[in-house]
N, C-alpha and C positions, 0 to 999 in steps of 0.2 A: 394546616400548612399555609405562611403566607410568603408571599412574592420576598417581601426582604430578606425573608431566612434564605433562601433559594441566592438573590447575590450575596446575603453574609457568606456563604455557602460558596460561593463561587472566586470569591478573594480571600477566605483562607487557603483554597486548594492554590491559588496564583501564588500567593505568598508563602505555602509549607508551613507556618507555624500561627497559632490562634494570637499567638501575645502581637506578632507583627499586623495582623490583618486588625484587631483590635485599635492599634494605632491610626491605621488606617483610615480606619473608618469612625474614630474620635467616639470611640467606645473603652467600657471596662474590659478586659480579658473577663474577670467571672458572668459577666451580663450576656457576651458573644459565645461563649461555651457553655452557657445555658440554654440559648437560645437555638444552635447546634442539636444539642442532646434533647432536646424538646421536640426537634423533626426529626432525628432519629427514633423518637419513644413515640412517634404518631407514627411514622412510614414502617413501622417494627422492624427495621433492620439497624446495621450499625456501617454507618458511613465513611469515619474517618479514624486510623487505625494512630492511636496517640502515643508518643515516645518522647523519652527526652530529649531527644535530636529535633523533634516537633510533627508533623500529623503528616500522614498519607492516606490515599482512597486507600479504602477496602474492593473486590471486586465488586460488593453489591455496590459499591460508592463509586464505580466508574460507570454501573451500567446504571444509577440514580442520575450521574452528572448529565448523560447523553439525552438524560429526560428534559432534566433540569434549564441544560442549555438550551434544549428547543421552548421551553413555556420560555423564557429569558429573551427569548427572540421573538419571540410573537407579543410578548409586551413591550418590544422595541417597535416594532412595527404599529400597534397602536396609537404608543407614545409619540412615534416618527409622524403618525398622520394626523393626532389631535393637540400634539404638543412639539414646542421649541426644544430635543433633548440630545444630548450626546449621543453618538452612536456608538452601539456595542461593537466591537473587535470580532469581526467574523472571526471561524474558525472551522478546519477542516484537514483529516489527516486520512493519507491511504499508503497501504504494504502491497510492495509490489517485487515480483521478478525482472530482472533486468532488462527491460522492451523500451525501445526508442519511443513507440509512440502512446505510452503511461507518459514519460516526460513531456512528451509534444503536446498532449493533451491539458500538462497542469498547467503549463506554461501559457497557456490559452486563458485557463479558467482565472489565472493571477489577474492577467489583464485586461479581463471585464471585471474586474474587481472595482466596485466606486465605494473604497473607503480609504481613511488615510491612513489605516489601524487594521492589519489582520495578522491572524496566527493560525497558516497552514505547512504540514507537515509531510514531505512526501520520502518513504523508506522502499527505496531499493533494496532488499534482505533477503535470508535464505527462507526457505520455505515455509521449515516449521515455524520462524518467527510471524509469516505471515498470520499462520491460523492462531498462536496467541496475540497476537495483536489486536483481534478480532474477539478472541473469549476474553480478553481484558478492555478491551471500547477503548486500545490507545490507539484505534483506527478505524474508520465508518466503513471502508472498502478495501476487498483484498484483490489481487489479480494475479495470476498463473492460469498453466496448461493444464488441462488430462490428456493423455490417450490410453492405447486399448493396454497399453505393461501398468500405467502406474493406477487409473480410472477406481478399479475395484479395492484397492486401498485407499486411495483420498477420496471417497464417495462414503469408506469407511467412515472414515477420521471425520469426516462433513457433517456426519450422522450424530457422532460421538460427542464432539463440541458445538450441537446445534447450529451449522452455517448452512446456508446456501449457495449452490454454485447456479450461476444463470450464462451458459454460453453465448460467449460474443459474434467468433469468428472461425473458418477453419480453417487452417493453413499447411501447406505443404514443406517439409524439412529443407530448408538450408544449408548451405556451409555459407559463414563469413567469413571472407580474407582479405589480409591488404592488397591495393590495388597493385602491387607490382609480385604478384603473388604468382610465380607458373602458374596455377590451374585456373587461374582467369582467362586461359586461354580456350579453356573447356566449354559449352553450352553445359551440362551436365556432368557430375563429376562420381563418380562409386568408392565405396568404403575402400578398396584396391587403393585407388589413387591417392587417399591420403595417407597412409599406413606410413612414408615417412617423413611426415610433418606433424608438428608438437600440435598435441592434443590440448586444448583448452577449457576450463571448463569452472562453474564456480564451485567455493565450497560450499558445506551447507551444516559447516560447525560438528555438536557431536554425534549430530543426528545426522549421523553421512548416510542416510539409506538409498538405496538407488532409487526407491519410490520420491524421494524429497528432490531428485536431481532434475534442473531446470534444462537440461539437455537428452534427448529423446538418444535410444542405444546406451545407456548408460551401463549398459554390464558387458561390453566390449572390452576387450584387453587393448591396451595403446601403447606402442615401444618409446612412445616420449608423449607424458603428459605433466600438466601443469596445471595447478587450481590458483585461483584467484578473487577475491572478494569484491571487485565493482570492473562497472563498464570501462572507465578511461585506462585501467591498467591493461583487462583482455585488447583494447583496441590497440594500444601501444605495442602488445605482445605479435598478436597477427602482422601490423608491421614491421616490425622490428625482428623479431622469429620467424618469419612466417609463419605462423601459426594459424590454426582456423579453430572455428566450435561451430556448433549445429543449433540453430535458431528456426524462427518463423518465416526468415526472408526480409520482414520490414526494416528499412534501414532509414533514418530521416539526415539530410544532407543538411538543413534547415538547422538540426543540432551538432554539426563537425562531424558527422560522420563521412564526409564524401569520402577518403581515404578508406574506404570498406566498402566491399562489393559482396554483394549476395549469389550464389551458384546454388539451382536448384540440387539436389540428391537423389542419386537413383536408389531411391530406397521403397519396399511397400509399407508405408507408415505415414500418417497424418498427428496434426496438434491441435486442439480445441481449447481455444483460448476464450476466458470470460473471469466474471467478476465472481467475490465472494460477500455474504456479509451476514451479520446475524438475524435468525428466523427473527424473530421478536421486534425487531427494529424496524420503524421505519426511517427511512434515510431523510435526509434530510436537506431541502430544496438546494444548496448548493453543491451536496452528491447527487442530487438528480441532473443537475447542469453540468459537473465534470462528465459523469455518463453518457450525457448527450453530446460535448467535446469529443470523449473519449471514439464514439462509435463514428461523426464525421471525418476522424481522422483514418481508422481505420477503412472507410470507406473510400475515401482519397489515395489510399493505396492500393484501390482498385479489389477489396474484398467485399463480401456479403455478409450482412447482420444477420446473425441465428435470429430468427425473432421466436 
């Protein structure tokens, strides 16, 4: 295996088809698809799944690339310290449940960014997109909840598609509502009190299982409910509806949320919030540095790091 197979390797996959990357890089297409299949026939797997439409990973070729870009970066950093060279385009993607402070956190890690070139990727999603996202490496880090209803089936599932769950924080249930919301008037609010206000909540596609549901009490009956696909619609909703849903409590004002007030729940239930990502992998320095964002932030909100 040598280093240039590894960026031919990495600008077909930019570019989707071998003829274009070929141009590219001021090669023949049969010379660059030899060369290809040459580090597929030494690594014995097969990397790129070829059609006439033009090439895509394989999953072994996503969990190859995640190799790949790390040596690709650590020969940037020699080159960076022994030579004059362009610098490679960081990169870094995470699936996440709908939490203020995953966004407060990326939003951080962008800008300590010193490069004038990067490609990161941050998915707000349903759940189960999370855990594929994760068995296909189209993301280094996952983040959701467990507790004691959903815990022994996604510890299942974790088992199953080889992740890791590592807890971050624990947090006591919420209700979000807009600030002109009656039960702002509450310290404390009970399942009673909201019973008639629209229920909010995301979807989570067609794996609607209540194990997948990002909202704790999910097998409640509700006399008006409503699913939604991202944060700025549920916030719109809560004000505009009154509406509420049940969260962690963190709310960041720093991102427009101040129009959202958090009310603890007299509920006996807790959320154990933490990261996901595959056994196999290691992460990689600029997932170690969102993580380490990721935990000052939640500490800023005045929680404790599971360590």
């Amino acid at each position: 295996m040598r280093i240039q197979q590894l960026e031919y390797l990495e600008t077909i996959v930019k570019m989707g088809s071998i003829n274009e990357a070929a141009k590219a890089l001021y090669l023949t297409q049969p010379s660059l698809s030899n060369a290809i299949k040459e580090l597929e026939k030494e690594m014995s797997i097969t990397i790129l799944k070829r059609s006439k439409l033009g090439v895509s990973l394989t999953n072994e070729g996503r969990e190859f690339m995640i190799y790949s870009r790390q040596v690709l970066d650590q020969v940037q950093l020699l080159e960076g310290r022994y030579q004059k060279q362009v610098i490679r385009k960081q990169a870094f993607s995470v699936s996440a449940q709908h939490y203020a402070f995953v966004v407060h956190a990326f939003v951080q890690l962008i800008k300590t960014v010193d490069a004038d070139e990067y490609q990161f990727t941050l998915r707000e999603t349903e759940t189960e997109n999370i855990l594929s996202d994760l068995t296909s490496f189209k993301s280094e880090i996952g983040i959701l909840y467990l507790n004691h209803f959903n815990e022994r089936i996604m510890q299942k599932l974790f088992k199953e598609k080889d992740l890791v769950f590592t807890p971050l924080f624990k947090a006591l249930p919420h209700v979000f509502v807009g600030r002109q919301n009656p039960l702002t008037k509450k310290r404390r609010v009970s399942l009673d009190d909201l019973a008639d206000y629209p229920y909010l909540s995301y979807e989570q596609g067609e794996s609607n299982s209540f194990y997948f549901s990002e909202e704790i009490l999910s097998t409640l009956d509700h006399k008006k409910s409503i699913k939604v696909s991202d944060r700025a619609t549920i916030f719109n909703l809560m004000v505009g509806l009154n509406g509420y849903t049940i969260s962690s409590g963190i709310i960041s004002s720093a991102l427009n949320d101040d129009k959202i007030v958090a009310i603890p729940l007299d509920v006996d239930d807790s959320m154990t919030l933490g990261w996901l990502k595959k056994r196999q992998l290691e992460l990689t320095p600029i997932a170690e540095s969102y993580l380490e964002m990721l935990k000052q932030h939640i500490r800023g909100y005045g929680f404790d790091i599971m360590e």
